[in-house]
ROZAVEX-602112 format. One record per residue: residue in one letter; chain; x, y, z of N, C-alpha, C, O in turn. Coordinates in Angstrom, 3 decimals. Example, Ala and Ser with C-alpha at 12.3 -4.5 7.8 and 13.67 -1.06 7.14 Angstrom:
aa: a	ch: A	nu: 13.190	nv: -5.690	nw: 7.800	cau: 12.300	cav: -4.500	caw: 7.800	cu: 13.200	cv: -3.300	cw: 7.800	ou: 14.236	ov: -3.319	ow: 8.465
aa: s	ch: A	nu: 12.850	nv: -2.250	nw: 7.080	cau: 13.670	cav: -1.060	caw: 7.140	cu: 12.900	cv: 0.030	cw: 7.870	ou: 13.409	ov: 1.138	ow: 8.039
***
This chain:
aa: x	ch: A	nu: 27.453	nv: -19.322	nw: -5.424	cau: 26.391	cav: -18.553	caw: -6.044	cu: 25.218	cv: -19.494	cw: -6.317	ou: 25.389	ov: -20.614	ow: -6.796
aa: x	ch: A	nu: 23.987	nv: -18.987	nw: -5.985	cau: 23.064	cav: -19.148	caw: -6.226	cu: 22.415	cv: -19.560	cw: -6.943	ou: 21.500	ov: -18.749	ow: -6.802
aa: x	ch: A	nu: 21.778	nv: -20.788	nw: -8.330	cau: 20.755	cav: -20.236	caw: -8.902	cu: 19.608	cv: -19.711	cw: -9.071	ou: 18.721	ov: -20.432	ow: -8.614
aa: x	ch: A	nu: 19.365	nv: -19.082	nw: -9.377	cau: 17.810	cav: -18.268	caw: -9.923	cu: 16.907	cv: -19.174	cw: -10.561	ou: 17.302	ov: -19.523	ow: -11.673
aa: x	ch: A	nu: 15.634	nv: -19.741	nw: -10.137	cau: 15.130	cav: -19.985	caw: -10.990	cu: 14.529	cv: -19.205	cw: -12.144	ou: 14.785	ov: -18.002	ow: -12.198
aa: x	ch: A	nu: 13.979	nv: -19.598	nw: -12.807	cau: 13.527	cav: -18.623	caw: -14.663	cu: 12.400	cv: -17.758	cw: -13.988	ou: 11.807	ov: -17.972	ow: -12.930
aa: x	ch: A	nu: 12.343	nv: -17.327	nw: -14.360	cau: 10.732	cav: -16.612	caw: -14.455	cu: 9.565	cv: -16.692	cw: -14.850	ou: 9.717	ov: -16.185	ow: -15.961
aa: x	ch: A	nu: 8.096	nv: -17.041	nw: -14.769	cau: 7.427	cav: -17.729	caw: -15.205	cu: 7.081	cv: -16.799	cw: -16.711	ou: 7.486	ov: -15.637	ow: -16.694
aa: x	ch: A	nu: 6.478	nv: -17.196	nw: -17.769	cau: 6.590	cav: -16.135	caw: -19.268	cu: 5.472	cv: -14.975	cw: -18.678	ou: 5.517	ov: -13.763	ow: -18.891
aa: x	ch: A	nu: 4.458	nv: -15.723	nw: -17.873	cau: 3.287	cav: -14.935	caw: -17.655	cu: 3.674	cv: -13.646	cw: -16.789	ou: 2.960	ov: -12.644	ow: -16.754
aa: x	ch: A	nu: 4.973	nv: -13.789	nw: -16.041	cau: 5.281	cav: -12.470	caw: -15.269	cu: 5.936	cv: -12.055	cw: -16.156	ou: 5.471	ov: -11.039	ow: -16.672
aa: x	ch: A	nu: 7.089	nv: -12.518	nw: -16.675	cau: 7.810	cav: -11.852	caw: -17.602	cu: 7.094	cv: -11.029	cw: -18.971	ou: 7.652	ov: -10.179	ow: -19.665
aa: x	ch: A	nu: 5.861	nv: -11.495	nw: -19.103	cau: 5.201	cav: -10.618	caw: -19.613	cu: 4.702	cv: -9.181	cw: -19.510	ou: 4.595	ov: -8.265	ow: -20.325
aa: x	ch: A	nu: 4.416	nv: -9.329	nw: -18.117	cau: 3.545	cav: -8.310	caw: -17.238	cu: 4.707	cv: -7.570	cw: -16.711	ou: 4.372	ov: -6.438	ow: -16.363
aa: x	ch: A	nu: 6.162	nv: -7.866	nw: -16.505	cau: 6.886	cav: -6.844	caw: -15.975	cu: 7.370	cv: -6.090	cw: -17.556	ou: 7.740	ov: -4.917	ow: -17.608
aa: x	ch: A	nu: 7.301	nv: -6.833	nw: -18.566	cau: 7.859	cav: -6.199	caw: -19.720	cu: 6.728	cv: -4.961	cw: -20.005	ou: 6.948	ov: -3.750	ow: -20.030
aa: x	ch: A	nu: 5.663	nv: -5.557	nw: -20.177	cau: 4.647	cav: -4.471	caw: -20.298	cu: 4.717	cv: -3.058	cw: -19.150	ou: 4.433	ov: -1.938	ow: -19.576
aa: x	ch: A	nu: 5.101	nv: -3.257	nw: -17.763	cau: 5.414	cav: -1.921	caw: -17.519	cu: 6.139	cv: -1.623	cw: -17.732	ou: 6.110	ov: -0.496	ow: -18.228
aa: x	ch: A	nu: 7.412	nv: -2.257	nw: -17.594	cau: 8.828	cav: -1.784	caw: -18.409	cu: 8.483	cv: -0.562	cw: -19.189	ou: 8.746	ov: 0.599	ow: -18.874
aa: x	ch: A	nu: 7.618	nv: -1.142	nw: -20.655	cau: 7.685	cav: 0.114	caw: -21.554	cu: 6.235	cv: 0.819	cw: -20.844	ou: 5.855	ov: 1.703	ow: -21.611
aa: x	ch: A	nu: 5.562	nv: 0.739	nw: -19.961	cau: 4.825	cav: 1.716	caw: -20.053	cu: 5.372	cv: 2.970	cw: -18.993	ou: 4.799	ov: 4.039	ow: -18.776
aa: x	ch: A	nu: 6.679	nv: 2.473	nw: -18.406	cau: 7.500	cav: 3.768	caw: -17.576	cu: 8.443	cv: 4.287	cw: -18.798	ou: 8.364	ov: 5.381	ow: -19.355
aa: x	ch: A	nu: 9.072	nv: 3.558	nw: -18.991	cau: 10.261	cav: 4.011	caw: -20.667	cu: 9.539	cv: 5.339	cw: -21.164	ou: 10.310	ov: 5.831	ow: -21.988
aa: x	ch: A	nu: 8.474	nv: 6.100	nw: -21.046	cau: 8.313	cav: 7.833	caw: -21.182	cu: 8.732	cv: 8.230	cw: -20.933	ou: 9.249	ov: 7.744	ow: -19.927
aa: x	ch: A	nu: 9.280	nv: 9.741	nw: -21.314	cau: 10.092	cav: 10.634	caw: -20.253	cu: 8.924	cv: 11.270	cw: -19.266	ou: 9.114	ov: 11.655	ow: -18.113
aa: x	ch: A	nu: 7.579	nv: 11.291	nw: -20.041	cau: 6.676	cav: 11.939	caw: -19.105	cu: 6.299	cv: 11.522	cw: -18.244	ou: 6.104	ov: 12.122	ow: -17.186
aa: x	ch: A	nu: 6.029	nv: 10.004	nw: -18.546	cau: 5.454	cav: 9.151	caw: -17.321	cu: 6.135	cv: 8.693	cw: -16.582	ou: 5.761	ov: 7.809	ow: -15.810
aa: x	ch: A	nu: 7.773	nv: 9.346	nw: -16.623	cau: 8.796	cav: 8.741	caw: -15.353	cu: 8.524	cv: 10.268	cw: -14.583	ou: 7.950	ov: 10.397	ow: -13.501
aa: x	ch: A	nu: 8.941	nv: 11.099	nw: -15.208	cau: 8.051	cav: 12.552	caw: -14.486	cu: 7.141	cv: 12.648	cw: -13.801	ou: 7.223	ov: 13.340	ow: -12.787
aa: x	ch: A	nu: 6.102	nv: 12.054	nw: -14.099	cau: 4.407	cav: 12.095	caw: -12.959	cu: 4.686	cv: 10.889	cw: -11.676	ou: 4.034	ov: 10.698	ow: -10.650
aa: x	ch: A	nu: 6.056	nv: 10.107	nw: -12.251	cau: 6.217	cav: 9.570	caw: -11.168	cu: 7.377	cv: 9.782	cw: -10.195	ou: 7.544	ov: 9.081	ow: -9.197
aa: x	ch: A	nu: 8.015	nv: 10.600	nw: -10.485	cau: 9.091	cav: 11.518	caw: -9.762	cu: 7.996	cv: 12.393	cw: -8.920	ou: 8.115	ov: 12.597	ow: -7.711
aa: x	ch: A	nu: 6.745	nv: 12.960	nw: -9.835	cau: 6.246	cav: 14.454	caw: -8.592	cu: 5.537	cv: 13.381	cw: -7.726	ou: 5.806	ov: 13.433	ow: -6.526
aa: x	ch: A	nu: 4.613	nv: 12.346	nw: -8.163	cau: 4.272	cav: 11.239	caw: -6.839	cu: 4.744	cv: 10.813	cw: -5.916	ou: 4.344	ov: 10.568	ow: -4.778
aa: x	ch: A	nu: 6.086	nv: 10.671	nw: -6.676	cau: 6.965	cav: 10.015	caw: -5.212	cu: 6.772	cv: 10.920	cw: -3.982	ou: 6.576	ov: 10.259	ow: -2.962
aa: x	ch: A	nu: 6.774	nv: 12.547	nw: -3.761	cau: 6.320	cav: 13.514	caw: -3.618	cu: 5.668	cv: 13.367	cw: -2.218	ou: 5.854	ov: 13.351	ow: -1.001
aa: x	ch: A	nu: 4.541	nv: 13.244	nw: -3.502	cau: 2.980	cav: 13.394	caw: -2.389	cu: 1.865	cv: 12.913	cw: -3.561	ou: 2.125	ov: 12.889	ow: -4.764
aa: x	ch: A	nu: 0.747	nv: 12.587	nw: -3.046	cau: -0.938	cav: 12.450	caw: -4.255	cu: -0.897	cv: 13.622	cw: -4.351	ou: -0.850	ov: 14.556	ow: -3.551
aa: x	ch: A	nu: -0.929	nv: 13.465	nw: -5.946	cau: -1.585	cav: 14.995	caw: -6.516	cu: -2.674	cv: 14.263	cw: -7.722	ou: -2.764	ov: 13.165	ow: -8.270
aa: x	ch: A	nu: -3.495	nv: 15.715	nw: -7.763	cau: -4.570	cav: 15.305	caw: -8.256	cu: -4.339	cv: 15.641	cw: -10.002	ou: -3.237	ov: 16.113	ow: -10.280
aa: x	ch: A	nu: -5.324	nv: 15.419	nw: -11.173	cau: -4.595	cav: 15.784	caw: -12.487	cu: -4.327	cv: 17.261	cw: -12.527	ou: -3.231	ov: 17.683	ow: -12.896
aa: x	ch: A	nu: -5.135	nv: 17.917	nw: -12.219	cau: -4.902	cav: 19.087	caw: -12.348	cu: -3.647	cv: 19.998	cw: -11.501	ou: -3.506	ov: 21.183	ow: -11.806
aa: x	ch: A	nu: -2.890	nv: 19.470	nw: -10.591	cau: -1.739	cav: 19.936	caw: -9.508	cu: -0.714	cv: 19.262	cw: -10.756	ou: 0.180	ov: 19.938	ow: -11.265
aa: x	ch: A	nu: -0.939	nv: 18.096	nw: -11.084	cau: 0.190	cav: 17.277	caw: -12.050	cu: 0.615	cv: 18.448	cw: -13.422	ou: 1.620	ov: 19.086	ow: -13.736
aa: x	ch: A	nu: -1.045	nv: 18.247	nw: -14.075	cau: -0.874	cav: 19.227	caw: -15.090	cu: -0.101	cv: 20.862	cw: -14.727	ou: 0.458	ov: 21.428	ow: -15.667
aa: x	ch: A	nu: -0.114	nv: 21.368	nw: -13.692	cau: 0.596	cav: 22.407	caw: -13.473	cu: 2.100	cv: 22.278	cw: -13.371	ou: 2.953	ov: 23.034	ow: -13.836
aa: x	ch: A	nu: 2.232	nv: 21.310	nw: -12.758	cau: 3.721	cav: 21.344	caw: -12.321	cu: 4.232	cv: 20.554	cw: -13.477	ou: 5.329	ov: 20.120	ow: -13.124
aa: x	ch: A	nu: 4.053	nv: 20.294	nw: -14.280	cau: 4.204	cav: 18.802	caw: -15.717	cu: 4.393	cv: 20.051	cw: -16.960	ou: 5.361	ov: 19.970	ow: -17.717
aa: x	ch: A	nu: 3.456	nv: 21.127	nw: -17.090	cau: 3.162	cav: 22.130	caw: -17.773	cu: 2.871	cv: 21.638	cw: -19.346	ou: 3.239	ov: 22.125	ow: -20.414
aa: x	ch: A	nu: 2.192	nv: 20.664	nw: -19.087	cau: 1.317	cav: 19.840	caw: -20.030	cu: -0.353	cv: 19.815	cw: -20.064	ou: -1.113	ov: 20.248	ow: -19.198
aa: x	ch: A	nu: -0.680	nv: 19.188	nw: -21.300	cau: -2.679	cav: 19.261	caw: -21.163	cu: -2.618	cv: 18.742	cw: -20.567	ou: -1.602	ov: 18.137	ow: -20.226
aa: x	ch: A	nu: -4.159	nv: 18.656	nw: -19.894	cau: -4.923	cav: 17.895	caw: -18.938	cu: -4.967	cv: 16.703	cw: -19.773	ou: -4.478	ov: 15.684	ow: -19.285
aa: x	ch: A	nu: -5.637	nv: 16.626	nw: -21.353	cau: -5.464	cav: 15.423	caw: -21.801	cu: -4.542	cv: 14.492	cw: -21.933	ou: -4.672	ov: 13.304	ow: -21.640
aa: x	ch: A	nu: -3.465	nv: 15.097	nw: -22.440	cau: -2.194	cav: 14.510	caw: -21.904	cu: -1.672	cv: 13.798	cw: -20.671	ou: -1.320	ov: 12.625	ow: -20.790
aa: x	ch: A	nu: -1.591	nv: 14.423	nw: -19.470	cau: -1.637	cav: 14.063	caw: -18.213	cu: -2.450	cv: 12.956	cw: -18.026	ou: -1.880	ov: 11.900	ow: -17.749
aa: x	ch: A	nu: -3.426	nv: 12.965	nw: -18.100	cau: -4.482	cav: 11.889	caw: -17.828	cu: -4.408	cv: 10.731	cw: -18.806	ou: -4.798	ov: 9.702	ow: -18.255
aa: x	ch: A	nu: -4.097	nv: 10.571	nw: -19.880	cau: -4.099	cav: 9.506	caw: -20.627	cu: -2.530	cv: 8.884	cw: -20.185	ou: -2.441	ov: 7.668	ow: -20.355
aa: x	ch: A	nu: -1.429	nv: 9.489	nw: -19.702	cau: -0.545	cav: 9.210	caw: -19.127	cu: -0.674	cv: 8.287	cw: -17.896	ou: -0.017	ov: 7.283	ow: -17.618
aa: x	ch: A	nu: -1.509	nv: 8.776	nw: -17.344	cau: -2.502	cav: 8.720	caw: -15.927	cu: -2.740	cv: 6.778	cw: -15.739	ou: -2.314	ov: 5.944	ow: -14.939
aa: x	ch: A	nu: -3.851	nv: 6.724	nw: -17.239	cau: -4.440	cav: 5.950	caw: -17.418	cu: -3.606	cv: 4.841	cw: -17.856	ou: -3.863	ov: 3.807	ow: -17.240
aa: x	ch: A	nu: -2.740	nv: 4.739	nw: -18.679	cau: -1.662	cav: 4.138	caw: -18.935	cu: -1.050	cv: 3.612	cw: -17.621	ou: -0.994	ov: 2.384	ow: -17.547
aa: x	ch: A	nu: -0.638	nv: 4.231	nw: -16.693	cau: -0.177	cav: 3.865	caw: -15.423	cu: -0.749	cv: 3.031	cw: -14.473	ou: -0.198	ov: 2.348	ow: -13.609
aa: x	ch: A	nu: -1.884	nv: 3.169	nw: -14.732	cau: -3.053	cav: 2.617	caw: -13.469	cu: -3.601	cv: 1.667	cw: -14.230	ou: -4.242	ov: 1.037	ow: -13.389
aa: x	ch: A	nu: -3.796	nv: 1.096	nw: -15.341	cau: -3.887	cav: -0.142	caw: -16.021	cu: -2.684	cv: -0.799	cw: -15.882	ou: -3.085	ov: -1.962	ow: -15.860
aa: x	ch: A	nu: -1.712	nv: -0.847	nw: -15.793	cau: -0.264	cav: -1.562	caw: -15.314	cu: -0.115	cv: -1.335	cw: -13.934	ou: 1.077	ov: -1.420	ow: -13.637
aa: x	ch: A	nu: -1.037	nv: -1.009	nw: -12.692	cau: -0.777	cav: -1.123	caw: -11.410	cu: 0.169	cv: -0.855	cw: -10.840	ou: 0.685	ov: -1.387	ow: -9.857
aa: x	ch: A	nu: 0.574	nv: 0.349	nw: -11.676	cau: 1.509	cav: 1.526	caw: -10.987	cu: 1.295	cv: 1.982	cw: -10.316	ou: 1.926	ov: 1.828	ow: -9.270
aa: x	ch: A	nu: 0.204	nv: 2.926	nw: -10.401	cau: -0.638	cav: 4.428	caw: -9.670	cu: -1.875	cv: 3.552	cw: -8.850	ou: -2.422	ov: 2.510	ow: -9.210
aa: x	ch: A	nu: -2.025	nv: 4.085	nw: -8.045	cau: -3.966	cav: 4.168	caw: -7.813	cu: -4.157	cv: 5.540	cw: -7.676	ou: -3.362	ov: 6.462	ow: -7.493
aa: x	ch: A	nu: -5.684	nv: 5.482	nw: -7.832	cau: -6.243	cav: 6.805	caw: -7.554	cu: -7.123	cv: 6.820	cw: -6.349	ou: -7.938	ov: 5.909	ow: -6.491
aa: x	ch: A	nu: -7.285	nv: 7.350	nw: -5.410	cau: -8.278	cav: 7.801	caw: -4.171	cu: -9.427	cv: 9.158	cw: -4.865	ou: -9.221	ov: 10.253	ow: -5.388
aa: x	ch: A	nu: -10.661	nv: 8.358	nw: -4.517	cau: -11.712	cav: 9.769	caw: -4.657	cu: -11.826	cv: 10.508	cw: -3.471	ou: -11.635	ov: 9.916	ow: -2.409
aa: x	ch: A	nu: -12.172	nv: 11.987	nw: -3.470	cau: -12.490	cav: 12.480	caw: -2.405	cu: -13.801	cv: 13.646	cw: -2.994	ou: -13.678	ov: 14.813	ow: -2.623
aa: x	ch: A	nu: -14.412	nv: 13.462	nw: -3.449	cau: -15.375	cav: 14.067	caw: -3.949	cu: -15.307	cv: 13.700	cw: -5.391	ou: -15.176	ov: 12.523	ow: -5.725
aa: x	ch: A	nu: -15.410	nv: 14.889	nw: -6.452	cau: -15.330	cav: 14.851	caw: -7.344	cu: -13.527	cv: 14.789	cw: -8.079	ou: -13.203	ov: 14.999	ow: -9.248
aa: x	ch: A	nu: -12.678	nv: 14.447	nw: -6.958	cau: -11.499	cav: 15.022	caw: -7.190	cu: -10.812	cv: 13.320	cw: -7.373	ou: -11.647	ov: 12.490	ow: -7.013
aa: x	ch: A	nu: -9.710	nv: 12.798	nw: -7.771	cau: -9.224	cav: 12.267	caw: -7.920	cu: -7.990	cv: 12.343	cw: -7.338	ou: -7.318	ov: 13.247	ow: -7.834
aa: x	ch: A	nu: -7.144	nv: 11.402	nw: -6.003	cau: -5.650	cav: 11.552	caw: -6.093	cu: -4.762	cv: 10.968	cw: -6.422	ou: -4.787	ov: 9.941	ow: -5.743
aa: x	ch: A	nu: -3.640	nv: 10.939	nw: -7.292	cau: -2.579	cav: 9.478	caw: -7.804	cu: -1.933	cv: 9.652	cw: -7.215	ou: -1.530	ov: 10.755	ow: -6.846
aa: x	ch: A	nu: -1.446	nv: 8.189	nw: -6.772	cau: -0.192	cav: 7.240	caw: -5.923	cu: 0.667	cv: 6.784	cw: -6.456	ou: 0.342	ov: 6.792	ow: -7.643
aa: x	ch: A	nu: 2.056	nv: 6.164	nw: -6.311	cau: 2.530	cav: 5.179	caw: -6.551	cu: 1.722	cv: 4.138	cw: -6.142	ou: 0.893	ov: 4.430	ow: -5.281
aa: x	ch: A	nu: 1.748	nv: 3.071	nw: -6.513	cau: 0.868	cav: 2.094	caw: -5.805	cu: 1.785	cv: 0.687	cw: -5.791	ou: 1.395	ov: -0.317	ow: -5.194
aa: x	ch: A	nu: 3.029	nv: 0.743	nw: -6.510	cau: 3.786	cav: -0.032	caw: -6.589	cu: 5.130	cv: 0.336	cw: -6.353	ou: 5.598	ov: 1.166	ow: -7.132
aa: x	ch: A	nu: 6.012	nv: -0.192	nw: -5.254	cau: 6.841	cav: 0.469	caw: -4.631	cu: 8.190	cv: 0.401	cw: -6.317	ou: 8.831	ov: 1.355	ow: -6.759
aa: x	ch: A	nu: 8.188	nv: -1.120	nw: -6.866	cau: 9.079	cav: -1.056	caw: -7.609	cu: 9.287	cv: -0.016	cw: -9.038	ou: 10.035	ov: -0.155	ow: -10.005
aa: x	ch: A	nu: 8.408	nv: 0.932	nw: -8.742	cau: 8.323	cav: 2.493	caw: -9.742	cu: 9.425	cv: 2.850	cw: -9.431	ou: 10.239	ov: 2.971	ow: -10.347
aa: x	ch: A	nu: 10.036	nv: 3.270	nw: -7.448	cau: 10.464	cav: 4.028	caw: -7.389	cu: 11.848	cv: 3.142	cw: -7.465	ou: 12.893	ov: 3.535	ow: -7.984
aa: x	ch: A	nu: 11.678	nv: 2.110	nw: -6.961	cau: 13.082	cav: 1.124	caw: -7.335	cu: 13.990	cv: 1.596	cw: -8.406	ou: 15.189	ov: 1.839	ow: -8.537
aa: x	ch: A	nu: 12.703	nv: 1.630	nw: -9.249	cau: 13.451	cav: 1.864	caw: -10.992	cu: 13.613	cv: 3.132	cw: -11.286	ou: 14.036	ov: 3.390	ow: -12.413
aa: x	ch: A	nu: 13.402	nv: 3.923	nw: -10.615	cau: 13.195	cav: 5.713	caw: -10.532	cu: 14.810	cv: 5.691	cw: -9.808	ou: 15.592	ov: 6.321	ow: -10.520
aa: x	ch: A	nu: 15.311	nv: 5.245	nw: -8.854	cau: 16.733	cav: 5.179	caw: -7.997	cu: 17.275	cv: 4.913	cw: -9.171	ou: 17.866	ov: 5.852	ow: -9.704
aa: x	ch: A	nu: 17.234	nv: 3.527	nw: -9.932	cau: 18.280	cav: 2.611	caw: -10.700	cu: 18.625	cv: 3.558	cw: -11.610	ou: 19.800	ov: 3.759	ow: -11.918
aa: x	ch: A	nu: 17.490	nv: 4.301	nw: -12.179	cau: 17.764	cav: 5.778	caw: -13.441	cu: 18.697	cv: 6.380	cw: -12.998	ou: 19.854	ov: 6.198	ow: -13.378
aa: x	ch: A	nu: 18.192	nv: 7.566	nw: -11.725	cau: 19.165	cav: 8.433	caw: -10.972	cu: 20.606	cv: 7.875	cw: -11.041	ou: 21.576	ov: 8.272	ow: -11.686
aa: x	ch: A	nu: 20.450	nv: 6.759	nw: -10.124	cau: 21.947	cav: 6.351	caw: -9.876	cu: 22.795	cv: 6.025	cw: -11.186	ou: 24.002	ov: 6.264	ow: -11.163
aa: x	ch: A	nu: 22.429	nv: 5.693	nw: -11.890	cau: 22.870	cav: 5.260	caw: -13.217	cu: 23.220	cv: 6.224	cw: -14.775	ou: 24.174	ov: 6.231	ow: -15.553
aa: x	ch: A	nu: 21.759	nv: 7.059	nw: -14.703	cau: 22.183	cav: 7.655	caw: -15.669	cu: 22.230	cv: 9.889	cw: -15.467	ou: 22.208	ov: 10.792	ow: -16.302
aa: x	ch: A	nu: 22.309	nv: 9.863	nw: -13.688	cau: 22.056	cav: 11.509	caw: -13.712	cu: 23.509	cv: 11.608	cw: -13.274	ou: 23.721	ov: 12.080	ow: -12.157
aa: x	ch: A	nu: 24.797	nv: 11.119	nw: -14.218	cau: 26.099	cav: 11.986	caw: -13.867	cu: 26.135	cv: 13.271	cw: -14.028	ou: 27.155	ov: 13.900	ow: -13.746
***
């Protein structure tokens, strides 16, 4: 076996910080319908059956931790995963805790 070296504090920072900014139940939700397809806030807010304010400050939370991106296409906005290890941790849930 292997050792691992440590982790530097400065990542271990930055993965802790998304850590809790997925730890929502909502914001593991907007990233379950992403995995999906881009939807825009308002497709989210429907299928989420939450405010728009809500949704979006969720939104924003995500895409400051370089989760999500968003694509413009006019006035419209679309969110992504933008980081594959969302869905990593979206499997590790499933597999782990949907007996």
């Amino acid at each position: 076996m292997s050792k691992a070296r440590p982790l530097d504090p400065k990542v271990l920072r930055r993965c802790a910080g998304a850590l809790r900014t997925l730890s929502h139940p909502e914001r593991l939700r907007i990233v379950e319908e992403l995995e999906k397809a881009p939807l825009s806030v308002a497709e989210l807010t429907a299928r989420l059956r939450r405010p728009q304010a809500t949704v979006s400050q969720h939104l924003m939370r995500l895409r400051a931790h370089g989760l999500l991106a968003a694509e413009r296409k006019g006035r419209t906005a679309r969110y992504r995963v933008a980081h594959a290890g969302c869905l990593t941790i979206l499997g590790c849930i499933r597999s782990h805790f949907s007996n």
